[in-house]
N, C-alpha and C positions, 0 to 999 in steps of 0.2 A: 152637236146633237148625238152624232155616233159615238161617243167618249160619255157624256153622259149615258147613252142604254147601255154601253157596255160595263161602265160601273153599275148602274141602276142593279144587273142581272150578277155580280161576281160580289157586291160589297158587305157577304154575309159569311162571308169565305173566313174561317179561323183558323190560326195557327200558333207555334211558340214563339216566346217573346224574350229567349233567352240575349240576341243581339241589337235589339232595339237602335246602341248606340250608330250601327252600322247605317241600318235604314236612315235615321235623324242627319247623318252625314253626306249618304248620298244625296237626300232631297235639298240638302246645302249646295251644294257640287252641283245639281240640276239649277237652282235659282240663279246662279251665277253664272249659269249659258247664256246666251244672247239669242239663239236659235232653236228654233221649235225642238229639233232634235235631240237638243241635249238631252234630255233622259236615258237618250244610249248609254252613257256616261255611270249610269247609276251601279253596274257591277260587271265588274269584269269575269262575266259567265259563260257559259254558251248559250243558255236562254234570251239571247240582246235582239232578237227579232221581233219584238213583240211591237205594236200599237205604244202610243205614248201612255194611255191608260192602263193597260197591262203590262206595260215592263215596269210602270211602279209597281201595282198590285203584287206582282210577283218578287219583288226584291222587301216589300212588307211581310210577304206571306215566308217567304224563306228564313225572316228573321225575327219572326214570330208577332208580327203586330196585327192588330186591326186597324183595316184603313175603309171607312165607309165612304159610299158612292159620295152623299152630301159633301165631302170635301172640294170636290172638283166644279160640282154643282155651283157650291159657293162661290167657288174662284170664276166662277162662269160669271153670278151675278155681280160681283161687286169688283169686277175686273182685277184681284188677285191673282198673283203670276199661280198659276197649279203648285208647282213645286212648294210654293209656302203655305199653301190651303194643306197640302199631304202631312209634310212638317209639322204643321200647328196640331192636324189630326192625328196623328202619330205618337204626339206629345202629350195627347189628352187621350189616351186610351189606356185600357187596363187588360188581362186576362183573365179568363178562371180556370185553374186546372186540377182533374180529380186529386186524391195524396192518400195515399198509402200508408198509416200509422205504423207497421211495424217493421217497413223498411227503411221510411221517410222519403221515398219519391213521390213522384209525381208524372201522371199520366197524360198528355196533353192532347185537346180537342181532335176527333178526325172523323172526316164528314161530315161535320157541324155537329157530333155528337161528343159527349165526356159521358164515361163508364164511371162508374162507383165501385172503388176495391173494396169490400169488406173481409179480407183477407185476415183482417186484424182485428176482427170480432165487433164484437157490442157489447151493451150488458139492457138486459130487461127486466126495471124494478118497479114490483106494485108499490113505488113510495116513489121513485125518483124519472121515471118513464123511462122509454124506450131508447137510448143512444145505442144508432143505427150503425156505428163503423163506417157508411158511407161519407165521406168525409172531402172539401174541396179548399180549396187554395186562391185568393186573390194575387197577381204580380203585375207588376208595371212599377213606376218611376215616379216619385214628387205625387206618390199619394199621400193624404193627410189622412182622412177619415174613411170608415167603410161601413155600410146600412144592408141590410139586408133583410129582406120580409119573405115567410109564404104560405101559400091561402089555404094548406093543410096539413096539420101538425105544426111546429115547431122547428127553432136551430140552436144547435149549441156549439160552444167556442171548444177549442182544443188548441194549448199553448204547449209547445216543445221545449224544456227545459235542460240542457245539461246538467248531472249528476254526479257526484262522487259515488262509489260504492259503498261507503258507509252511509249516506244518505236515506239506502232502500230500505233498510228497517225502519228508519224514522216514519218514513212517506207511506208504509203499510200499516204504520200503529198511527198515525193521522197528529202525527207531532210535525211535522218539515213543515216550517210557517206556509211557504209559497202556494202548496200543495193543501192545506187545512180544512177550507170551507170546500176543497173540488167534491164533485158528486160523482167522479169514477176518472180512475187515473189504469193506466196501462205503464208498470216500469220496464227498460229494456237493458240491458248489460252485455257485452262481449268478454272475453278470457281478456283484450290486450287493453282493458282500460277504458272502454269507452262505453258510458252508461249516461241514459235519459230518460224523461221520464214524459208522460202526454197525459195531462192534466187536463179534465173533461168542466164547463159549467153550461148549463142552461141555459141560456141565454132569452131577453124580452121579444116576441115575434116584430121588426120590424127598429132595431136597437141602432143605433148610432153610436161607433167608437176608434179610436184613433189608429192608424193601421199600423201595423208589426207585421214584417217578413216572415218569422216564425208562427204563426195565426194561422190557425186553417178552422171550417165550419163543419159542421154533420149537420144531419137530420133527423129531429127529435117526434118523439111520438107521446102522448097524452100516456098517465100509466093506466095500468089495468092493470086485474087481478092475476097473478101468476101463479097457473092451477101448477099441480103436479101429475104431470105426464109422462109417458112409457120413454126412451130412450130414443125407439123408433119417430116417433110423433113431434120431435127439438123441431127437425127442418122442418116439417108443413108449419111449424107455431112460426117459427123467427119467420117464413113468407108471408103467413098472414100480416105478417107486422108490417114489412115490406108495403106488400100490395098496399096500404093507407096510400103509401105516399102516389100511386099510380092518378098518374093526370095532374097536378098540381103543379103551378106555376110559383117560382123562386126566381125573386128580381132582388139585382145585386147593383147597389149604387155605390159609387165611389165622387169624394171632393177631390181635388186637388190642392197644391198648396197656393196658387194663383186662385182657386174660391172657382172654379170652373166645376162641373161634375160629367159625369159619361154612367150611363146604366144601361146591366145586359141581363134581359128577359129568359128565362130557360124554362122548357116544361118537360117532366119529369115526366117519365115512363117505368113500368118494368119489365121484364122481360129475359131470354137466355143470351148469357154475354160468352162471345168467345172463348177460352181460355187455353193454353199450354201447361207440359208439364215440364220445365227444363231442370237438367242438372243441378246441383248445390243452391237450387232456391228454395224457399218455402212455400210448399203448398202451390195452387196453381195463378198461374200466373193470365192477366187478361192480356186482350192483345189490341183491346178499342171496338172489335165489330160485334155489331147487334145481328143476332143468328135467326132467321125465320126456322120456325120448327121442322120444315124439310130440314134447312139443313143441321140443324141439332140433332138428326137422325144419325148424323154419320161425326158431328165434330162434339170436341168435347166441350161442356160449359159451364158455370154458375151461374142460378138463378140471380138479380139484382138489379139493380137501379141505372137509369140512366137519363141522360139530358141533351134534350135538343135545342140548340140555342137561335131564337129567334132573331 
């Protein structure tokens, strides 16, 4: 009972999921204990103190997975060794994390919240709507498909393509096949050769499609008319654009290739997002934390989007 509430209370906990394989190994290595203990066994860290429940939790969260309470739960009812309930859970989970179109990273969850970089602009057309630059990323293992819905405005797909440099003229005059029917494309280039390009469509609110590593989503807004306004007047307009999506719930389903699925609820806020100003980057940089107005008194910020994940 005490391993259950202490999952009950920790299994909402998200993290990166860049080592997955590691966690997948441990919980191998724990099945094959004989003894309650063995989950000691799971990394050789200095954190090996923990309860049997939280020295997994913690060797999940370090390697970026979600590992929900129900796993253990389960192995409760159906007399499953835990270590395979973790396993199996582990193997069926997914992430989401914000992405950054003009550098191509990627920001991932903390405090259960994901920031949206719009560092990398948008474009807002009375014909084509509003793509928001807030943009996010599915990851995990032996996904197949990926569905996504949300119950205010719209989502649209952004594929990352590698380019030649000869390519970017074509892709400006709307000749580069790949690139043809997109309804806004951002090209990028370096001096040592290496250019891409992030190719924007629209997409059906609630669309089912086969998943790509290089796939990331934004958030689309219905168009309106786009007055022409004083210079000063840009930022309050792209906020208003913004504030739509304030309060709206975006739920992200994923299949598996086993035909199993996993779906994570997020509800969308906006608000002053951290930000730094560092060396040889562009423009400012977020840092993950959502800033109560005291303290936006004295730190620096962008206005912008963000997600708490349910």
């Amino acid at each position: 009972m005490n391993n259950r509430n202490n999952w009950n209370r920790l299994k909402d906990i998200k993290a990166p999921d860049e080592l997955k394989a590691r966690t997948l190994e441990a919980a191998r290595q724990a099945r094959r204990e004989e003894q309650q203990s063995a989950p000691q066994h799971l990394a050789a860290a200095p954190r090996r103190r923990f309860g049997m429940a939280k020295r997994i939790l913690a060797v999940a969260c370090a390697f970026g997975v979600v590992v929900g309470g129900t796993a253990v739960w389960k192995a409760q009812q159906s007399g499953q060794p835990a270590a395979d309930a973790v396993a199996e859970t582990v193997a069926h989970s997914f992430g989401i994390v914000a992405y950054a179109a003009d550098t191509g990273e990627t920001m991932e969850p903390k405090n259960s919240k994901i920031v949206f970089d719009t560092a990398s602009g948008g474009m807002d057309s009375a014909t084509k709507g509003f793509f928001s630059g807030c943009l996010f990323k599915v990851t995990g293992d032996n996904i197949e498909t990926v569905s996504a819905s949300i119950d205010k405005g719209g989502l649209y797909r952004v594929s990352r393509m590698d380019i030649q440099e000869s390519d970017a003229d074509a892709i400006l005059q709307g000749t580069y096949p790949p690139t043809q029917d997109a309804d806004d494309f951002l090209v990028h280039g370096y001096d040592d050769g290496d250019w891409w390009v992030e190719a924007s469509w629209h997409v059906e609110n609630g669309f089912v499609e086969p998943y790509a590593s290089n796939t990331c989503y934004g958030l689309w807004g219905e168009p309106k008319p786009v007055d022409m306004v004083q210079e000063g007047d840009l930022q309050d307009a792209w906020q208003t654009r913004i504030d739509e999506f304030d309060g709206a719930t975006l739920t992200v389903t994923v299949t598996f290739t086993d035909g199993t699925t996993d779906t994570q609820t997020l509800t969308l806020h906006t608000g002053k997002l951290a930000c730094e100003y560092v060396d040889d980057a562009y423009g400012p940089q977020l840092t993950g934390e959502v800033l109560t107005d005291e303290q936006a008194e004295t730190q620096a910020y962008v206005y912008g989007i963000y997600a708490e994940i349910a």
